[in-house]
DRENDO-1510 file (C-alpha; in Angstrom, 1 decimal, always signed):
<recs>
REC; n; res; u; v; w
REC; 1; UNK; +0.0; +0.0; +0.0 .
REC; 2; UNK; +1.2; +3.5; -0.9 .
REC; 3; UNK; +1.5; +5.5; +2.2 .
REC; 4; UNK; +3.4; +8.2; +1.2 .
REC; 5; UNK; +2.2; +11.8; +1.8 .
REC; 6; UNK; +0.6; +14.0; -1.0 .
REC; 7; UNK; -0.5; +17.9; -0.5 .
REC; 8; UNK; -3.9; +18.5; -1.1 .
REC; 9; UNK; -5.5; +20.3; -3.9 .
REC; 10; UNK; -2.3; +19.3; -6.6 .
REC; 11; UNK; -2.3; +16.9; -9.1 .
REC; 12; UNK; +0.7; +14.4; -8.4 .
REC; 13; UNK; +4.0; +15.4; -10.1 .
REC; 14; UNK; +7.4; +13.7; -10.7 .
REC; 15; UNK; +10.1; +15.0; -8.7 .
REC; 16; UNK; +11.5; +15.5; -12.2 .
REC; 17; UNK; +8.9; +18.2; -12.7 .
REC; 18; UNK; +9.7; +20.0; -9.8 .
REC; 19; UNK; +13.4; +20.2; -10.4 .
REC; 20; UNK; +13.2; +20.7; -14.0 .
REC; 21; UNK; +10.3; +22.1; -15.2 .
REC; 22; UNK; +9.5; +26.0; -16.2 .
REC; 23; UNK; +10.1; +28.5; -14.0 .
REC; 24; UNK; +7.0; +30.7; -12.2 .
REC; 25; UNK; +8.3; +33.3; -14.2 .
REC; 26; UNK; +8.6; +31.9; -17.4 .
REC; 27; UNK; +5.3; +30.3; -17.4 .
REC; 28; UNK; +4.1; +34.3; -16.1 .
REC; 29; UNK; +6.0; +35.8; -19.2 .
REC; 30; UNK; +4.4; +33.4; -21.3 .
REC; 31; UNK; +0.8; +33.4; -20.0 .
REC; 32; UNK; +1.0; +37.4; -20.4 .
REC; 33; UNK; +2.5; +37.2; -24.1 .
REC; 34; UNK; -0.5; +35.1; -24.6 .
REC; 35; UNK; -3.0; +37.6; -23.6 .
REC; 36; UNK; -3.1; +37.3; -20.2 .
REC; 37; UNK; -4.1; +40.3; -17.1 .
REC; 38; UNK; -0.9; +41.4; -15.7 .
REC; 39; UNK; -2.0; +44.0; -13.7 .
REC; 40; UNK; -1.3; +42.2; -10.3 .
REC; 41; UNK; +1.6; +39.8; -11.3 .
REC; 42; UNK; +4.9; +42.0; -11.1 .
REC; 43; UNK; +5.2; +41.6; -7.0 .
REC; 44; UNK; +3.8; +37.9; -7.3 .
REC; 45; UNK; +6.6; +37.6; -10.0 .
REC; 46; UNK; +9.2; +39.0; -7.8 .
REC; 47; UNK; +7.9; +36.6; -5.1 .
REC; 48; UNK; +8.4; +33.5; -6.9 .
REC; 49; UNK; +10.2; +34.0; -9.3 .
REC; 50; UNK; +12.6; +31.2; -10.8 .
REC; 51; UNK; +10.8; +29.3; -8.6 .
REC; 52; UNK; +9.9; +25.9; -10.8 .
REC; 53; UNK; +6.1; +25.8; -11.2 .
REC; 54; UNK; +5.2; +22.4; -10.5 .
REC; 55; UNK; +6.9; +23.1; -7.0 .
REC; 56; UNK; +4.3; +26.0; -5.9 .
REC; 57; UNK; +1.3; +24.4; -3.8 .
REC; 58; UNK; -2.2; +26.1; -2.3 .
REC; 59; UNK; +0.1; +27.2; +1.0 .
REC; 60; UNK; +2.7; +28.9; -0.7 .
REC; 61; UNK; +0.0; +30.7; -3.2 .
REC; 62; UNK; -2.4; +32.1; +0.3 .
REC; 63; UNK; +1.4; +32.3; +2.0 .
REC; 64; UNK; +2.2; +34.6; -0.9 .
REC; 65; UNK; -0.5; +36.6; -0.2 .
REC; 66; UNK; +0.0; +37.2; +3.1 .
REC; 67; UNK; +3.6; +38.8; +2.5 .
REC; 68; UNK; +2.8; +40.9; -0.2 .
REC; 69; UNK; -0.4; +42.2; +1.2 .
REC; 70; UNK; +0.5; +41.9; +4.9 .
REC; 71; UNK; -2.4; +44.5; +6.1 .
REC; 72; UNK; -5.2; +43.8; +3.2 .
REC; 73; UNK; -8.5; +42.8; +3.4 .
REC; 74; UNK; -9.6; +39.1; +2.3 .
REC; 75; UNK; -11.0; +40.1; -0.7 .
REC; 76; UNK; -7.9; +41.9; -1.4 .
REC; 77; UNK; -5.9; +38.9; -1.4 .
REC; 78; UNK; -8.2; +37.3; -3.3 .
REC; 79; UNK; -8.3; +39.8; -6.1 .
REC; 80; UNK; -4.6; +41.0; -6.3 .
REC; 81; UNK; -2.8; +37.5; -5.6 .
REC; 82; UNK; -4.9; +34.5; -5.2 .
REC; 83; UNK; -6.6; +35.1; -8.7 .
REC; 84; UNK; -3.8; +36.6; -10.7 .
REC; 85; UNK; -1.4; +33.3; -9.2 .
REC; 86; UNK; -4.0; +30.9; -9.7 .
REC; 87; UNK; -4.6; +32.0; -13.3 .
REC; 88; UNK; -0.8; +31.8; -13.8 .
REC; 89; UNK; -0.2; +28.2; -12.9 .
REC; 90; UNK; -4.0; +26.9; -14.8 .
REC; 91; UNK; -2.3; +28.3; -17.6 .
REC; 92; UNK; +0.8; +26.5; -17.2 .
REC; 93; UNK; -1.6; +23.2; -16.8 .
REC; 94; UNK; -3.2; +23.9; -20.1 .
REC; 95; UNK; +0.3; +23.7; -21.2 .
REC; 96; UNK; +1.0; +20.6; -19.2 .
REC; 97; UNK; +4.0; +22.3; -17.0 .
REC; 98; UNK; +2.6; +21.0; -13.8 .
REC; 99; UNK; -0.7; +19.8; -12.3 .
REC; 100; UNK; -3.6; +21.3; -11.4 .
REC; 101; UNK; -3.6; +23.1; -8.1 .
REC; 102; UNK; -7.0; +24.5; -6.1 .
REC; 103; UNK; -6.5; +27.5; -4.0 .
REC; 104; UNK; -8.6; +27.8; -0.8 .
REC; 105; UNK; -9.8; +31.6; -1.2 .
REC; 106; UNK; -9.5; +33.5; +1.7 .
REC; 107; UNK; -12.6; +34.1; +3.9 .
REC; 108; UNK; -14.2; +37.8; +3.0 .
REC; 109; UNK; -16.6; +39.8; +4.7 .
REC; 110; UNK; -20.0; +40.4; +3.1 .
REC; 111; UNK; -19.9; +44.2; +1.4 .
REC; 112; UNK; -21.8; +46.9; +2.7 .
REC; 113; UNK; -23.9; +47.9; -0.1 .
REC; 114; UNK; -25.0; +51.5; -0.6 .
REC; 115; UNK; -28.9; +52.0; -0.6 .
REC; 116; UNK; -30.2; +53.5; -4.2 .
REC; 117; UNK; -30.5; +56.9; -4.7 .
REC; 118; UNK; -34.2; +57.3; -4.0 .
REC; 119; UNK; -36.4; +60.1; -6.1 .
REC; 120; UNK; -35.9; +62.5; -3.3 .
REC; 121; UNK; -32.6; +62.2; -3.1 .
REC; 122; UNK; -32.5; +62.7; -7.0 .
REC; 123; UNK; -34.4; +66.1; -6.5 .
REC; 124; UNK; -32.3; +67.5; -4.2 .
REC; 125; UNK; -29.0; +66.4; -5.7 .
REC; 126; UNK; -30.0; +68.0; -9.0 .
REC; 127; UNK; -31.2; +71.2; -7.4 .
REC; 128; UNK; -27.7; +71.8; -5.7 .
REC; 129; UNK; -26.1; +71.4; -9.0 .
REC; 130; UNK; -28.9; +73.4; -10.2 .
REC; 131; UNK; -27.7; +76.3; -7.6 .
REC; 132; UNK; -24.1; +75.4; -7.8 .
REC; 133; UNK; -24.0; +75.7; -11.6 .
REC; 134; UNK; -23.4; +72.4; -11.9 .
REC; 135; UNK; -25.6; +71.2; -15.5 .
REC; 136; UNK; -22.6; +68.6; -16.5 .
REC; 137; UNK; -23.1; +66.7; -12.9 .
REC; 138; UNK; -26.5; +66.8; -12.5 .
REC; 139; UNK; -26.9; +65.8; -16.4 .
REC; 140; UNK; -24.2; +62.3; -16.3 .
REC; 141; UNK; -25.7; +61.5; -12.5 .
REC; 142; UNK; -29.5; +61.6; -14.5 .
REC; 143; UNK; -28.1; +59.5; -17.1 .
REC; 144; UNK; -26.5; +56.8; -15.7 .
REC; 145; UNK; -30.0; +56.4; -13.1 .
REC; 146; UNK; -32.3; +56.5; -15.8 .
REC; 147; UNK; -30.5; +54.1; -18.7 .
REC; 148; UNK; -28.1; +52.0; -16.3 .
REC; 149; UNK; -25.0; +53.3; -17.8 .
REC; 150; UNK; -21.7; +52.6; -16.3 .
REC; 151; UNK; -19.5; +55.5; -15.0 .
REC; 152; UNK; -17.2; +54.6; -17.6 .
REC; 153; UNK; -19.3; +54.6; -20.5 .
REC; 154; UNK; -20.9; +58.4; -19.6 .
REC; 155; UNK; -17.7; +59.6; -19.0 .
REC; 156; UNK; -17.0; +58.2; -22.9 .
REC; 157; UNK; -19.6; +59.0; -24.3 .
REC; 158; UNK; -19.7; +61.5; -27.6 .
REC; 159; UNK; -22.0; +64.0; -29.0 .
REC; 160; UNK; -21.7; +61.8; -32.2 .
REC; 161; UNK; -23.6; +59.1; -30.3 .
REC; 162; UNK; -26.2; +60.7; -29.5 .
REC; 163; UNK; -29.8; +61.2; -30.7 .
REC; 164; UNK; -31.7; +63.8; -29.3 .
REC; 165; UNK; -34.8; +63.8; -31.6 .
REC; 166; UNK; -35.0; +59.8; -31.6 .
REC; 167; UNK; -33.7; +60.5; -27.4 .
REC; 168; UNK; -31.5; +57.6; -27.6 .
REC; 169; UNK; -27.7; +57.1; -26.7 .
REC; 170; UNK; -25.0; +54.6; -27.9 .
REC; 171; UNK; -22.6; +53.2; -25.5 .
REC; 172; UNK; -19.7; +51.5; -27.2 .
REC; 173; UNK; -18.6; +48.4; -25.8 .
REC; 174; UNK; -16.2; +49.0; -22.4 .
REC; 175; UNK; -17.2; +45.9; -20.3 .
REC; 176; UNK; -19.0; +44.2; -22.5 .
REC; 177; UNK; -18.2; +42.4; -25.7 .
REC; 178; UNK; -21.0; +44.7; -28.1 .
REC; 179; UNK; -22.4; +48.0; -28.3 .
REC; 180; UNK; -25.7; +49.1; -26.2 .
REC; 181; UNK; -28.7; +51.7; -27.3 .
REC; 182; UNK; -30.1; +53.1; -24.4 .
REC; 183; UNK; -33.5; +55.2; -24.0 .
REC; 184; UNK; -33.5; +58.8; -22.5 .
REC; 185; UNK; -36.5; +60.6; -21.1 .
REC; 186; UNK; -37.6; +64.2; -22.3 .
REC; 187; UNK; -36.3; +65.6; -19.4 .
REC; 188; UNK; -32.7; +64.3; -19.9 .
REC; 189; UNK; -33.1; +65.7; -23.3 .
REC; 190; UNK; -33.8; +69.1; -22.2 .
REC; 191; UNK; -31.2; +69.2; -20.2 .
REC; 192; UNK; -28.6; +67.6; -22.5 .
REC; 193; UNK; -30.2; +70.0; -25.4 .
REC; 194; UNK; -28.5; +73.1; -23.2 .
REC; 195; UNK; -25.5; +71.4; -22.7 .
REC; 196; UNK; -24.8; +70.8; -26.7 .
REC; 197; UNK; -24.8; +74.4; -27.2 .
REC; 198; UNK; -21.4; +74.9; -29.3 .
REC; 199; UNK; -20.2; +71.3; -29.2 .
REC; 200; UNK; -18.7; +69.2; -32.0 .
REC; 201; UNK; -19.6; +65.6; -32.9 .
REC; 202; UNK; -16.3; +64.8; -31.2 .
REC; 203; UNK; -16.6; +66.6; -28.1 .
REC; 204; UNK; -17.7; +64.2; -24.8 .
REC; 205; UNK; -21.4; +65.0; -23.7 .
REC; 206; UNK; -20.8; +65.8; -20.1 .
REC; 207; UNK; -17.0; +66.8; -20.6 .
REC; 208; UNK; -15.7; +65.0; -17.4 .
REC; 209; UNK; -12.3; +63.0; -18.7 .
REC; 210; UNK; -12.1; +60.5; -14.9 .
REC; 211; UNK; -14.5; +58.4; -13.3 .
REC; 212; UNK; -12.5; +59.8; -10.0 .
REC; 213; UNK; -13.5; +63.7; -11.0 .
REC; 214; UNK; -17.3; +62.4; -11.3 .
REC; 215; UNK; -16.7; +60.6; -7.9 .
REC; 216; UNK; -15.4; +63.8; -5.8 .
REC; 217; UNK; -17.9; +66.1; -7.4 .
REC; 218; UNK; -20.3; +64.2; -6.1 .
REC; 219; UNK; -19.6; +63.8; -3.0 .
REC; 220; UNK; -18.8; +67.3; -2.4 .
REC; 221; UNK; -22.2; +68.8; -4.2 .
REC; 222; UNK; -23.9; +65.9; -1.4 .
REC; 223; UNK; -22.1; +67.4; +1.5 .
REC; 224; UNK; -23.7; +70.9; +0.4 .
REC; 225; UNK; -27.3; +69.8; +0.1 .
REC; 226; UNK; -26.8; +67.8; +3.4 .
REC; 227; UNK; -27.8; +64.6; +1.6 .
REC; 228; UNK; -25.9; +61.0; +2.0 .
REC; 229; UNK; -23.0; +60.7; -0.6 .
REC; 230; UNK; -23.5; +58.2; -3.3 .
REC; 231; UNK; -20.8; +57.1; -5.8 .
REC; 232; UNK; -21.4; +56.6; -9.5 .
REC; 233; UNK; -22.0; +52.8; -9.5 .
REC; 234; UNK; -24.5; +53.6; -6.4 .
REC; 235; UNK; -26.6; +56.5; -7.7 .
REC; 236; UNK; -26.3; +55.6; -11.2 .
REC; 237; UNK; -26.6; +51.5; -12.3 .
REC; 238; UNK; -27.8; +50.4; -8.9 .
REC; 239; UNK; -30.7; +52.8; -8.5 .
REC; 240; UNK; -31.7; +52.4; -12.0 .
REC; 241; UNK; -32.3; +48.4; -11.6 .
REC; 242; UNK; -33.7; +49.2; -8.1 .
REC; 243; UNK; -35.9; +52.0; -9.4 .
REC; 244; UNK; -37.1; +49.9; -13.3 .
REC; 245; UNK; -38.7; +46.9; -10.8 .
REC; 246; UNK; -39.9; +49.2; -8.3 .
REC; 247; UNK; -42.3; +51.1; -11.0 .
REC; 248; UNK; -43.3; +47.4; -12.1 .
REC; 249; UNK; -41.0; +46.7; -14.5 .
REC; 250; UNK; -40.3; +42.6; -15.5 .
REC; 251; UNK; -36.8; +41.1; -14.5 .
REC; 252; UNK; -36.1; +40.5; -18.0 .
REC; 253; UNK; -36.9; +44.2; -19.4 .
REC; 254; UNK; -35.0; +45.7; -16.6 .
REC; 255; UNK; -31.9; +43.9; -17.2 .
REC; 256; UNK; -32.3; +44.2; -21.2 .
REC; 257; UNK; -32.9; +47.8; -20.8 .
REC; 258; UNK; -29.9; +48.6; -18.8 .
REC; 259; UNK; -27.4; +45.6; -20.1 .
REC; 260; UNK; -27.1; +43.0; -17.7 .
REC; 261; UNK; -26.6; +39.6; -18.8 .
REC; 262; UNK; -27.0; +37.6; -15.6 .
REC; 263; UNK; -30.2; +37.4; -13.8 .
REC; 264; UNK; -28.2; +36.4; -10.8 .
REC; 265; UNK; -25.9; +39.4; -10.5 .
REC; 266; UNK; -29.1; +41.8; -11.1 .
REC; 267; UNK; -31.4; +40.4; -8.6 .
REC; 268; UNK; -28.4; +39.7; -5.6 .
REC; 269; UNK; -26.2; +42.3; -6.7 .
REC; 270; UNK; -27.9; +45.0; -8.0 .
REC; 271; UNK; -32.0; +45.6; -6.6 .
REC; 272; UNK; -32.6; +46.3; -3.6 .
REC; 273; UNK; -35.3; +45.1; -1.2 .
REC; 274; UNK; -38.1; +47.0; +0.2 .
REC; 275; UNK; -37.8; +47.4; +4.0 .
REC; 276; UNK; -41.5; +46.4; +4.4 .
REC; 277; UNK; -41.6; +43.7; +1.5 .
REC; 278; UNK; -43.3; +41.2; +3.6 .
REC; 279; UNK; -45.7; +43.5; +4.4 .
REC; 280; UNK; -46.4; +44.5; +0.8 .
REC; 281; UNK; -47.2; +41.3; -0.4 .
REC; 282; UNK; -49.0; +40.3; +2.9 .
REC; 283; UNK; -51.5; +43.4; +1.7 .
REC; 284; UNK; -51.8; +42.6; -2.0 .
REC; 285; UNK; -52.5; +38.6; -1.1 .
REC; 286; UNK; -56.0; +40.5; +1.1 .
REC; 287; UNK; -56.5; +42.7; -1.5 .
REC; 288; UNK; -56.9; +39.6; -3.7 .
REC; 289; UNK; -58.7; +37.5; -1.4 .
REC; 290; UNK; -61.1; +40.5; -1.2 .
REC; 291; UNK; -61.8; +40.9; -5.1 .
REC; 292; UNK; -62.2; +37.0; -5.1 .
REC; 293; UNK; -64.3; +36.8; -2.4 .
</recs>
């Protein structure tokens, strides 16, 4: 019988492997060459680096992590070593330069997520960029709440995309693999009518170059109307799939209307719950029982 000790969560290897075979940083190099994100590999890089691959096993990846992000968050790990390492040695098991390894992620606390801007909140946030002579804020916060726009797609978009008489707006593809029409309301269209006032085709629609300009704008025209401080992603995407099933609108036409893909995501990430929902349908089943009665 074969006692002999194997780590788990690796394919066995020959010992041949681990002396010989390619390098962490070779089989980095080449998974990068091929296309790969390299955002997060340089430190992991310098960590490992000549390193034989087939030698690296779950401990040393979440060990890894722990050095180069002594202080960070779970999900930090996750995202800037775990991921980047793990991708990094599947590719070199496509390639069949070691086995495949299985990386215990490290244990995250459930986000905090920001409440949707409501339509009061909406009202008074354009108001103080009404009084601050703010039109370019208060027009890309409006958009990206009422068509579901990402921060980085407003911040993109072009005059040449956009048609006020048929009120609709083009976002080319940034996240996702095609380009999206989206709807705007007449009173977007009044607004962004004012704002094309001696603009070319080339020019962007609401001027702002950084999602991080859009971000601290924000937040400062919130501290002067006294109201809670919403980023982009919370005011914008998140309130408009909170907002299109509030006013009765069907999973599928929300997501369709504002580009999501994956029912999941929409529903867990994305609308939020009414506080008295049990309540609400508690009411419409009486209602019902009423009419049926």
């Amino acid at each position: 019988m074969d006692m002999s000790f194997r780590p788990t969560g690796v394919t066995p290897i020959h010992l041949s492997d681990i002396r010989t075979g390619r390098s962490f940083r070779e089989a980095a190099d080449a998974y990068i060459k091929s296309g790969g994100e390299q955002r997060y590999l340089p430190p992991i890089i310098d960590y490992f680096g000549d390193r034989p691959l087939a030698s690296i096993y779950p401990a040393d990846i979440r060990e890894m992590a722990e050095v180069i992000y002594p202080l960070a968050k779970g999900s930090t790990r996750n995202r800037q070593a775990v991921t980047p390492a793990r991708a990094v040695l599947m590719w070199g098991y496509d390639k069949g330069w070691c086995g495949l390894i299985r990386v215990r992620r490290f244990k995250t606390d459930k986000p905090k997520r920001l409440k949707a801007a409501s339509p009061l909140w909406m009202h008074d946030f354009t108001r103080q960029c009404d009084r601050d002579v703010l039109p370019h804020l208060a027009a890309i916060v409006m958009f990206m709440a009422q068509t579901g726009a990402r921060i980085s797609e407003a911040v993109a978009l072009r005059w040449s995309e956009v048609d006020l008489n048929a009120r609709t707006a083009l976002l080319l593809k940034t996240k996702t693999s095609t380009n999206s029409v989206r709807y705007i309301t007449d009173g977007l269209v009044g607004r962004l009518r004012d704002l094309r006032v001696d603009q070319s085709a080339d020019d962007r629609v609401f001027r702002y170059t950084s999602r991080h300009s859009v971000n601290e704008r924000i937040k400062a025209v919130c501290e002067r109307a006294g109201i809670e401080n919403k980023p982009p992603h919370t005011c914008g995407r998140r309130t408009f799939a909170t907002r299109a099933i509030d006013l009765g609108m069907d999973v599928r036409t929300a997501m369709t209307a504002g580009g999501w893909e994956s029912s999941s995501v929409f529903l867990e990430i994305y609308v939020q719950p009414r506080v008295n929902a049990g309540r609400m349908v508690a009411d419409r089943f009486a209602l019902d029982d009423v009419a049926n009665a």
